[in-house]
N, C-alpha and C positions, 0 to 999 in steps of 0.2 A: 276487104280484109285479106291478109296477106296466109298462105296457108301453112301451118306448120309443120313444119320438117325436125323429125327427131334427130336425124343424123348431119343436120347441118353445124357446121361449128359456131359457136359462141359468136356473137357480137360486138357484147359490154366488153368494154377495159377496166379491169379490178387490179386496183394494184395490192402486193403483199406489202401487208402490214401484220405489225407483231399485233400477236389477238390480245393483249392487256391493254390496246387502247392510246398504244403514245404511238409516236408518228417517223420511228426507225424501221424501212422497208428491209424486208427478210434479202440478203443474199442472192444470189440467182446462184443455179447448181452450176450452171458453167465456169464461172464465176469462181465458186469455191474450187472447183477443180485446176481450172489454172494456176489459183496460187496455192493449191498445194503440189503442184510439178512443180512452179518456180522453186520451194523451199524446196522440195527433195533436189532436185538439180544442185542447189546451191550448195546442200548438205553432200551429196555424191559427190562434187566438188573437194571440196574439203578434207569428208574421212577418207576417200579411195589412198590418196597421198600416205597419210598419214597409219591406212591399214599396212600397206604397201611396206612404208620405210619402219614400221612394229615389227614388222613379221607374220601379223596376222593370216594376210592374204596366203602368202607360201605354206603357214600350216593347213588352212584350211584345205588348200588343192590337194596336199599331200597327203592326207588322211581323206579324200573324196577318193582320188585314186589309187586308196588301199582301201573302200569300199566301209569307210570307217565314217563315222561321226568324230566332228573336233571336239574336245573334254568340254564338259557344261561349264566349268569354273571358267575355263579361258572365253568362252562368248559371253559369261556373265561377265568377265572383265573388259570384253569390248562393245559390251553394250552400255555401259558403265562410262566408258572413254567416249562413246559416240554419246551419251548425253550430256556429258560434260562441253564437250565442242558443239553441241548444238544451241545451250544455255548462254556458250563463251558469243555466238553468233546471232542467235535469235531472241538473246533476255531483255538487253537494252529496249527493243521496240516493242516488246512485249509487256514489259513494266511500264514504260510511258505510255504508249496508247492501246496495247490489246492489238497489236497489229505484228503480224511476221513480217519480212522482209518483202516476201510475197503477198501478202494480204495488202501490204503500203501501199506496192506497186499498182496493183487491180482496185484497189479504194474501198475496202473491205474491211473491218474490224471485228473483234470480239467482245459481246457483252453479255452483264449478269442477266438475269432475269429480269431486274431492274432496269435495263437500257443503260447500267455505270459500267464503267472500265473495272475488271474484276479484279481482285488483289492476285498478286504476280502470286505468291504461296501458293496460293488455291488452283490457280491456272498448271501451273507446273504438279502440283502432287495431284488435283485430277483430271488435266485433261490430258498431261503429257506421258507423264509416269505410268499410269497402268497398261497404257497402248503399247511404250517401249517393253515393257515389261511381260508383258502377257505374250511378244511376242518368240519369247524365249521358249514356252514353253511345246515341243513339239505339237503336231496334228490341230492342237487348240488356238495356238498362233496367230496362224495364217486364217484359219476360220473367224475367231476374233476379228480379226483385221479387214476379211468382207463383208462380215457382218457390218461391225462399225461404217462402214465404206454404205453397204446398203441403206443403210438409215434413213440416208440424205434422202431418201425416196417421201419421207411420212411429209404429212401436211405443215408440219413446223421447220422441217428442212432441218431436223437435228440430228448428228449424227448419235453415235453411243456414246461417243468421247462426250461432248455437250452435253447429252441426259448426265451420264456422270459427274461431270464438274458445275451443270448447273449453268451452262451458258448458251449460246447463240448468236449469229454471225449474221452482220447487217452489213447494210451500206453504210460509207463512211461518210460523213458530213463535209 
């Protein structure tokens, strides 16, 4: 008989499975990590240009280096413009299968509870909106945002956004 070692690592191979019993394996954290850089990348892509050639960008330096915050109306209007170009960029794949552009690429999808593709409504007012949104709000923002970020840590691999909107992120068939 072979002796037991507490500190030795696992043996078995278990794979994640969603705990209600159907047969879509959870995401891997790496995984969701890559294609959320792909989409931001995609997205920095896109709005840097278009802050650039608004104005945006030159207000903001200018009022950094007069030690000033830029006016809340004007980042609520370019947060506003950045979700608009994100929706212009990322709704198509989103509405067809629950997948970003990023999530396509890594073979990774978004689902309800149920393992269905979740109605685009729902997905956008909660898994997308409150994140853009809250992150407007000084101090709580950014905290918001590692929070959310941290999540991915619990045993469902859900972030905060997903507890919110009621989804979770699988492999793609």
């Amino acid at each position: 008989m072979e002796e037991q070692n507490p500190y030795r690592n696992p043996t078995r191979q278990v794979a994640d499975v969603i705990a209600d019993g159907d047969s879509l394996a959870l995401a891997d954290r790496g995984t969701r990590l890559g294609a959320a850089i792909l989409d931001g990348l995609l997205m920095l892509a896109i709005n840097l240009p278009v802050m650039w050639f608004g104005g945006y960008l030159s207000t903001v330096m200018a009022a950094s280096q007069a030690g000033l915050r830029p006016p809340f109306g004007l980042m609520l209007l370019w947060t506003l413009i950045g979700f608009v170009l994100f929706l212009l960029v990322q709704g198509m794949p989103l509405n067809q299968t629950g997948q970003t552009w990023g999530k396509r690429l890594l073979k990774i999808r978004i689902v309800d509870l149920n393992g269905d593709k979740p109605a685009f409504a729902r997905l956008i007012a909660l898994r997308y909106l409150p994140v853009s949104l809250a992150s407007l709000v000084p101090i709580i923002g950014p905290l918001f945002g590692i929070i959310d970020a941290l999540f991915i840590f619990r045993a469902d691999r859900r972030c905060l956004h997903d507890l919110i909107a009621g989804t979770r992120v699988v492999n793609a068939r």
